[in-house]
N, C-alpha and C positions, 0 to 999 in steps of 0.2 A: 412249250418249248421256249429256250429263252434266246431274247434277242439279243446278237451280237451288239455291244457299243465301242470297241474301240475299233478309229475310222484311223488311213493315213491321209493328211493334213496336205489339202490343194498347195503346190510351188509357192502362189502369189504370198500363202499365209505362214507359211515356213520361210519365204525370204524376211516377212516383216518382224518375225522371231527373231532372227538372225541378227537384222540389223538391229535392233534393239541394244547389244553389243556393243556391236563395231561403230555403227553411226548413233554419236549420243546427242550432237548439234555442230552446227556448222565446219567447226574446228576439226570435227573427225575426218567428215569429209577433202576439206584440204590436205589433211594429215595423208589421209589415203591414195588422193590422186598426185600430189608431188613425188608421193615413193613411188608410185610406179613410174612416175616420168623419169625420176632418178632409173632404175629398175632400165627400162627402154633407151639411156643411154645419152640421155639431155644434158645437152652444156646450157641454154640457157629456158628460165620456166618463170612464166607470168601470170599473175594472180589478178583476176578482177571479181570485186564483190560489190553488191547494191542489198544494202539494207543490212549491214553486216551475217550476209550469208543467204539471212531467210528467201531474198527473193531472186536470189541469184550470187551464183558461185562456178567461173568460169577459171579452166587453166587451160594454160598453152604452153607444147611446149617441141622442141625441135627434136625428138627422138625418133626412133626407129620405125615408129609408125606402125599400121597393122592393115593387114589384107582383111577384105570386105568377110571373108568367111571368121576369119579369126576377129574381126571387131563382134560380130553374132554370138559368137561363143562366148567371149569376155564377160559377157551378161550373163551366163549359168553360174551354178553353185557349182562351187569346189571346180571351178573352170582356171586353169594357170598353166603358164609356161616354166614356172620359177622350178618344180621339182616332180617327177614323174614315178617317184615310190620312199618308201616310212624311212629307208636308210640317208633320203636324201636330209633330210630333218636335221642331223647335224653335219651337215658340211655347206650351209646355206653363205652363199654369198650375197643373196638381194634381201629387199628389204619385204617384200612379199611373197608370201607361199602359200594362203591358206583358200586362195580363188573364191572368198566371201565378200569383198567390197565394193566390188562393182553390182554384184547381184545384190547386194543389202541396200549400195546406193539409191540406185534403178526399184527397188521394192519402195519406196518413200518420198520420191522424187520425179519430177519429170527429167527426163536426159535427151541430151540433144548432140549427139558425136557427130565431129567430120574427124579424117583421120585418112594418112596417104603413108605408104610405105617411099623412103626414100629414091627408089629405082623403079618405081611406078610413075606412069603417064596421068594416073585419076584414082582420085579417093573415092572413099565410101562414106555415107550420112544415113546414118542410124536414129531414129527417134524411137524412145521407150516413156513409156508412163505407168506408173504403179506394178514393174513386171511386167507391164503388156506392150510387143515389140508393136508401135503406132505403123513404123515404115519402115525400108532400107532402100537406097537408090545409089548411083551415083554421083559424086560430086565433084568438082573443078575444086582444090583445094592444095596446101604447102605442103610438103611433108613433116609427118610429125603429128600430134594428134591436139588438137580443139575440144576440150570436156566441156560441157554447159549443163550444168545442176541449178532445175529451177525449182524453187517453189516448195522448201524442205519440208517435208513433215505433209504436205498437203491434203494427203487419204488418210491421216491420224493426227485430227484433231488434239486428240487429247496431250500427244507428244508435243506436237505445234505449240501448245496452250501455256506451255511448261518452259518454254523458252525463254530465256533472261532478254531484258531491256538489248535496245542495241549497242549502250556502249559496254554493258559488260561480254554480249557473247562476241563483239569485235574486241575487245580484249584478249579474250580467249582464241581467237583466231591469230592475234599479232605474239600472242604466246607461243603457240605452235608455230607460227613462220618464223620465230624466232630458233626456237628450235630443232627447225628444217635448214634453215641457213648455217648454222653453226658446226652440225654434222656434217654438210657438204659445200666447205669453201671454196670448190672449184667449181662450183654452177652460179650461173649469174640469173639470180633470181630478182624480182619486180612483185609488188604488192596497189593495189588501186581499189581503192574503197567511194565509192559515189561522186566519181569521175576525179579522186584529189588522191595523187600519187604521196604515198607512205611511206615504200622504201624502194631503193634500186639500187641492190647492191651488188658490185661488179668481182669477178674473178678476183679472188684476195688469197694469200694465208690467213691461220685462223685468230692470229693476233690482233689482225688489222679486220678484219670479218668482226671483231669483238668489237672493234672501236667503231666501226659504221655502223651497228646498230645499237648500240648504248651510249657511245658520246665517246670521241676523242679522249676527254680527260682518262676516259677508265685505264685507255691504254698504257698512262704511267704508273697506274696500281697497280700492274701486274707483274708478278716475278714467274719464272720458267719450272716448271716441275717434270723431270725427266728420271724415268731408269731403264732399262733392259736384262729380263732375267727368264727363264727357259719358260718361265709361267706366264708369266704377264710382261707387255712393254707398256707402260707409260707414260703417256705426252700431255700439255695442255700447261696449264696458270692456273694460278692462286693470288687472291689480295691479298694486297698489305695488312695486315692487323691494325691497321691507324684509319683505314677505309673500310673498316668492320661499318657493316648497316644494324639498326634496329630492325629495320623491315624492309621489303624488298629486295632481299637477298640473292644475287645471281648466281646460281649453284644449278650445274648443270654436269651431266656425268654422261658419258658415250661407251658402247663397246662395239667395237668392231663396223664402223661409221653408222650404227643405232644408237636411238634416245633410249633410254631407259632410268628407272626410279629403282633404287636400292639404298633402304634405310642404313644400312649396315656399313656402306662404304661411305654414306654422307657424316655416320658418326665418327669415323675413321678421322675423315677432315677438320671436322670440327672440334674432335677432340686432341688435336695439333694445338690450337689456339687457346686452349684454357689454361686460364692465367696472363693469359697478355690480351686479351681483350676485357670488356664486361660479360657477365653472363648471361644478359639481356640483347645481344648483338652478336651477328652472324657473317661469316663472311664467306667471300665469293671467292667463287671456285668454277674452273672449268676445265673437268678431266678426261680423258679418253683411254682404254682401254682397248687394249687388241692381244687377245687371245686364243685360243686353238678351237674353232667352231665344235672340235670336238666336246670339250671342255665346256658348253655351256647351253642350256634349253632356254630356248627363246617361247617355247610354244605352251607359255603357259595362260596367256588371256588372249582374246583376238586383237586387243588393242597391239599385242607385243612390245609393251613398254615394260613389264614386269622378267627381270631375267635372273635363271639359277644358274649359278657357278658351283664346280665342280670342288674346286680348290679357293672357295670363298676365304678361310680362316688363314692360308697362306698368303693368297693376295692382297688380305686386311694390313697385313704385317707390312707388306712388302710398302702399300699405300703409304701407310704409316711413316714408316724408314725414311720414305721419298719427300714425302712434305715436309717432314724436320730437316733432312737435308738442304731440302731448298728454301728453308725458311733462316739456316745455321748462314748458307752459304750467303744471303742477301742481305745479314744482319737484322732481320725481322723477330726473332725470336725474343724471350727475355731476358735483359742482360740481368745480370747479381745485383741488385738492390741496396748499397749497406742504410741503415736506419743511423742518421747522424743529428738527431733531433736533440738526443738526451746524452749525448758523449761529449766526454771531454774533451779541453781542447788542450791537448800536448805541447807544451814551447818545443822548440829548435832550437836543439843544443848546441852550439857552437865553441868549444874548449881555446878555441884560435883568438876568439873576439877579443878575450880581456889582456892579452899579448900584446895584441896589435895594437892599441888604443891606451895601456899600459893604467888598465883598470883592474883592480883585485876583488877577483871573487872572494863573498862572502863565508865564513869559516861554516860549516856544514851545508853550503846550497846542495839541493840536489831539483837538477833541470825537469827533472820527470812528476816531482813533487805536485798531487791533485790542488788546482784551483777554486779558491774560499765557492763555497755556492750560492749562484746568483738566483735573483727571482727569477722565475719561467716567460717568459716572453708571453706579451699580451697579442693571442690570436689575431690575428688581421679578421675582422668580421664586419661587415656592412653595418652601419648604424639603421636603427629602425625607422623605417617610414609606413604610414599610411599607404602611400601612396604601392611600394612594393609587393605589399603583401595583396593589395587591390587589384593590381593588374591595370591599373590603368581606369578603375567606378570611378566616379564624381566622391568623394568625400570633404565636402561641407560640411560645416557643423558637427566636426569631427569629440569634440570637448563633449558637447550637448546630447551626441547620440550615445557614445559609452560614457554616460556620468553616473548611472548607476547599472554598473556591469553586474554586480551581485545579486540586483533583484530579476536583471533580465535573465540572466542563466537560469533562476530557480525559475523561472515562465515556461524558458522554451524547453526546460529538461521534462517540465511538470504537461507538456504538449504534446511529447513525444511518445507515440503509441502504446500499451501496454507492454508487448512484445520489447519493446524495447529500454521498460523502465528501470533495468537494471544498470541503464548506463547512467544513471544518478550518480554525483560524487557524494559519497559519505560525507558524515555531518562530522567526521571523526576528522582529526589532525593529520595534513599532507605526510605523504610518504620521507619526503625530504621539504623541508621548509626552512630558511636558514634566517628567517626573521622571527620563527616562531621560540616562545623561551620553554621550553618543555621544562622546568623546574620552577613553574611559577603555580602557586599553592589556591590561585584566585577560583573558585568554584561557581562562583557567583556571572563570570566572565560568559561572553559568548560564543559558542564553536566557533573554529578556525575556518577559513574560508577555504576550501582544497586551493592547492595550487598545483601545477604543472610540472616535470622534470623534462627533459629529453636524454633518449637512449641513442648512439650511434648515432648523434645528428637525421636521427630518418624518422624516429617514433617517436610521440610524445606521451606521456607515461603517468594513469592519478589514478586515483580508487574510485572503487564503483560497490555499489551495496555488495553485492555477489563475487569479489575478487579485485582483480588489478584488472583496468582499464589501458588497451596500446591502442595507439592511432596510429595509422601511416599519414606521415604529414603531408607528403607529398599528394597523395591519393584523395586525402581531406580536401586540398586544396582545388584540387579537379573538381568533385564533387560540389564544393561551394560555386566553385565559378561555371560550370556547365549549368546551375540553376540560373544562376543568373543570369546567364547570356540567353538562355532560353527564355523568361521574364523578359528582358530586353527584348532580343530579337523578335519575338511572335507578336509586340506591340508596335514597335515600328523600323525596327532592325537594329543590328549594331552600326557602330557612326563610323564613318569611311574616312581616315586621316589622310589627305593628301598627301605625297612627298613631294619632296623638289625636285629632286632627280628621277624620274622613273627605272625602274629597275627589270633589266632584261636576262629573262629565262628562258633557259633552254629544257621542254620537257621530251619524254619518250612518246613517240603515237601515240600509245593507247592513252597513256595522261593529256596529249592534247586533243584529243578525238573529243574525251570523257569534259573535259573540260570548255568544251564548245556545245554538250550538251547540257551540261548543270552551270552555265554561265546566268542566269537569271538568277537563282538562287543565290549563288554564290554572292550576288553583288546584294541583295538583302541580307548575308551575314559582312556586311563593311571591306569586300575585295572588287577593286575595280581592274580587271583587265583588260588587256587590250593586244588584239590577235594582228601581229609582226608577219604572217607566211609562214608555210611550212610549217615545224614544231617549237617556232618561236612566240613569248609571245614578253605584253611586258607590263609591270604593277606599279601604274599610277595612283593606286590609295590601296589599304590594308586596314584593316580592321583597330582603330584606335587601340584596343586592349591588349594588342600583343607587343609583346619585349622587341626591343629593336635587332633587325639585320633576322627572324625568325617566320617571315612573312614569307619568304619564299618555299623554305621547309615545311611550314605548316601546309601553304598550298597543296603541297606535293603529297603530303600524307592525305590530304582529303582526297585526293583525285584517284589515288591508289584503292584508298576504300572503298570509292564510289564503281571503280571497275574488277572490284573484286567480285570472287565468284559467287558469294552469298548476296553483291548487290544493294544497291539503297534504291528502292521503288519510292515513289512519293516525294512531293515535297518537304514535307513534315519529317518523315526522316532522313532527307542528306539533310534539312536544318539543324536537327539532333548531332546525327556525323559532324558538320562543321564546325557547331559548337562544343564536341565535345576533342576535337583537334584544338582547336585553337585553347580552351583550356587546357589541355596537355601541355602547349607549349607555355603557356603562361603562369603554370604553377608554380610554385619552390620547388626545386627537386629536391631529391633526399641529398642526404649530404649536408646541407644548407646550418647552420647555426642560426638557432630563431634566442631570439630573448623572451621573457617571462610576459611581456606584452605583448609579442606577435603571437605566441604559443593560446594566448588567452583570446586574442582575437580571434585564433581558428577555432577554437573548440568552441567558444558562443556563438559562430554563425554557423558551424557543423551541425549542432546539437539542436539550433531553431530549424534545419530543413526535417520537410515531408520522412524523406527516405535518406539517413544519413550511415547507415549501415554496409551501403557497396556505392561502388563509384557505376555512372551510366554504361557502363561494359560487366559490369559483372564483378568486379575485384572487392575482396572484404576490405573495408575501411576502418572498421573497429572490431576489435579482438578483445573478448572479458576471460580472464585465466582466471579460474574459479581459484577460489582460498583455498582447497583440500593441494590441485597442483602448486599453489608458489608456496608452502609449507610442507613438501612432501620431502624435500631434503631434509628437513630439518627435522621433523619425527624420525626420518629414517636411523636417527642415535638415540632417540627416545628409548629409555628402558620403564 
């Protein structure tokens, strides 16, 4: 006879399924317990964490509170107030309906509730641990409810195990209260992370809701983006296009005072902005949408950040309309362009002048008549130095080190891995060479030494056994200088140039949290800070090698890295991260006009590194177009 195997699955092990979901780390849990306080009817909601999250995660907050029988219940699955049958699903007003996050919480956590209803004499203190209710009693307490989530992840290890450093998952937490605060401008929320208050932000609109937690300045980057139509109403801001970010982009999207992530509306915005920005930079946006509950499913993940509209491809449009509008109406847009480089320059005709003055025109002038053509103006371009293309190396014995560049090339090309010896320049005559006499009959003579072009001021351009050789110069230049500062730095660090004036910044939490934890390192790659209070702090040295007045941006991109969601563990690697920032910032950017000596500069110390093929992030650096592609036009008339 055979035996039954499938069992149904004890509560405690069905909640920790659950939560698996819902609660992914710390941030979830905030996320969860502030909408319900929202939900319950809180004007104001306080957040205290120790250890950014793991060891405690408390909210408080002045709402409606709950009787001793109903805080009991909170803790079951699919236990809720929010909606009581399938129809309710779309006409939801809160932000909770699915009665899973308390019972997910409570599955992985210890919980420690007090909690009074506002016309009550005495609360109730519930204590649960792993699903298992420890007590209930009552208790002397405010009204309004006291959450205490300790000890995340504690009966699963494995989850626990997986948890990022503490300043990236307080990152993640300062993300989420960020995007709790901005949904609801009229709760006056507080944040306290190991006893040092982060933010306390009071009853605002949401313009000024924007400027308290990202800085004052952002506040004059904003222009209004408004419409009203039977579909959709639209409120909220948009950047300047002159305040486009490369990276940390504020782009945040709401419906119906819910957070929510939609690709399709973010491309909406963004593709407003093409052509008046770079296409390497992004800009900020803060939209909200309020639609007919009908009209949209929120219940498609537990997180319920992911949301379907009904009338998606109408609202696009509609977004659309609205931000050209308000980009037409602030003068942000792009104006008409004319290209006056190469045009002539028309005299101003005046028929009166030779009258008055009782001067006689010439017997055929004609005023419009094109002027003789001059020579083209000599580009404004930096003279060459050592010193720029260096970043700031010691170059001594500058003469002595490249005195014979032709034999060192052929060393370090002849060094570089098999896999990569096709990046050889041919022993054949440059592509373009304007010293060379291509009608000289000498056979006796020696190959030509390749030389270099540049394409677009961005690629530098020469043969290679197998095709044509492209560099991105810029990327090259990364590439050289991230070796180097890694050479440097892992022998005794980069050298810390003093200023005379210190220089005071203003960072975001999460960058000054991250940056009171990667402060030692930091000061072995040449940054000496110095912590002001609050999220001030201010840069008495900087890293010799970097371009002036770029010391504070480079900062900012390390500390964003460092609190990004994929993390730098290890010392060794924010040292790689800082060096491979501050090379970013130190490089030529494209664009740049190099002369026939910088261009030779780069490609002999590209071509002598280990790994000169991608830059320390991943980016191709040299690109070989095989001979069959840069001749394929040109068979293409072959008969």
């Amino acid at each position: 006879m055979t035996e039954d195997v499938i069992r149904l699955l004890p509560d405690s092990v069905a909640n920790q399924i659950a939560a698996g979901e819902v609660i992914q780390r710390p941030a979830s849990v905030i996320k969860e317990l502030v909408e319900n306080a929202v939900d319950a009817g809180a004007t104001v909601i306080d957040i205290i964490l120790r250890d950014a999250g793991r060891t405690l995660i408390q909210v408080v907050d002045n709402g409606s509170g709950m009787s001793d029988t109903d805080a009991r219940m909170a803790f079951e699955r699919h236990a809720t107030s929010k909606i009581t049958e399938a129809a309710d699903l779309f006409t939801l007003h809160t932000m909770g309906f699915r009665g899973e996050a308390l019972a997910s919480i409570a599955a992985v956590a210890q919980v420690d509730l007090r909690t009074m209803k506002r016309d009550a004499t005495v609360g109730t203190r519930i204590v649960i641990s792993g699903s298992k209710v420890e007590s209930q009693e009552p208790e002397a307490c405010v009204p309004g409810t006291n959450m205490m989530v300790k000890n995340l992840f504690f009966n699963i290890p494995a989850r626990r195990k997986f948890l990022k450093k503490d300043t990236v998952e307080l990152s993640q937490v300062l993300r989420e209260f960020e995007r709790l605060a901005l949904v609801n401008p009229d709760v006056e929320l507080s944040i306290t992370h190991n006893d040092t208050l982060l933010h306390k932000l009071m009853k605002a609109p949401l313009k000024r809701r924007i400027a308290d937690l990202f800085g004052k300045s952002l506040e004059s980057q904003l222009i209004p983006v408004a419409t009203d139509t039977s579909i959709v109403r639209l409120s909220g801001f948009i950047g300047l296009p002159a305040h486009a970010r490369k990276r940390s982009a504020l782009q945040y999207l709401f419906v119906n005072g819910r957070n929510m992530r939609h690709p399709v509306f973010h491309k909406a915005i963004t593709n407003c902005y093409e052509g008046i920005i770079a296409p390497d930079m992004q800009p900020n946006y803060f939209v909200s949408f309020d639609v007919d509950p009908d009209t949209i499913d929120v219940n498609i993940h537990p997180t319920k950040n992911e949301i379907k509209f009904e009338n998606e491809s109408a609202i696009y449009q509609i977004l659309v309309a609205a931000v050209k509008e308000s980009m037409g109406r602030f003068n942000a847009s792009a104006g008409i362009d004319f290209d006056l480089a190469d045009a002539p320059e028309i005299p101003v005709f005046n028929p009166d002048a030779g009258a008055t003055h009782g001067v006689e025109l010439a017997t055929g002038y004609n005023p419009f008549a094109m002027p003789a053509p001059s020579a083209p103006p000599t580009p404004s371009v930096r003279p060459y130095t050592p010193q720029r293309i260096s970043s700031g190396i010691n170059v001594q014995n500058w003469e002595a080190l490249y005195a014979d560049f032709t034999s060192r090339r052929d060393e370090a090309v002849g060094s570089v891995p098999t896999e990569a010896e096709a990046l050889r320049p041919d022993t054949q005559p440059a592509l373009i060479e304007s010293t060379l006499d291509l009608t000289s009959t000498d056979t006796g003579a020696e190959p030509a030494t390749p030389g270099y072009i540049q394409l677009d001021n961005r690629y530098i351009l020469s043969t290679a056994r197998s095709g044509l050789m492209v560099v991105d110069q810029h990327r090259a230049h990364i590439r050289i200088l991230f070796d180097r500062f890694m050479a440097t730095g892992s022998a005794e660090g980069l050298h810390c140039q003093s200023v005379m004036f210190a220089e005071a910044i203003e960072l975001t939490p999460v960058q000054s949290a991250t940056l009171k934890a990667i402060e030692p390192t930091l000061r072995t790659m040449g940054f000496d800070p110095t912590y002001l209070g609050g999220t001030s702090w201010s840069l008495n040295g900087v890293p010799a090698v970097l371009p002036d007045g770029r010391a504070a941006e480079t900062l900012r991109d390390i500390l964003d890295d460092a609190a990004s969601d994929t993390g730098i563990d290890g010392a060794e690697t924010l040292r790689r991260a800082t060096a491979l920032a501050i090379a970013r910032s130190s490089a030529i950017a494209g664009g740049t006009r190099l002369s026939s000596a910088e261009m030779e500069r780069i490609m002999t110390d590209l071509l002598m590194l280990p790994e000169p093929d991608y830059t320390p992030d991943g980016l191709p650096v040299i690109v070989i177009l095989p001979v069959a592609d840069v001749t394929r036009p040109f068979r293409m008339f072959d008969r």
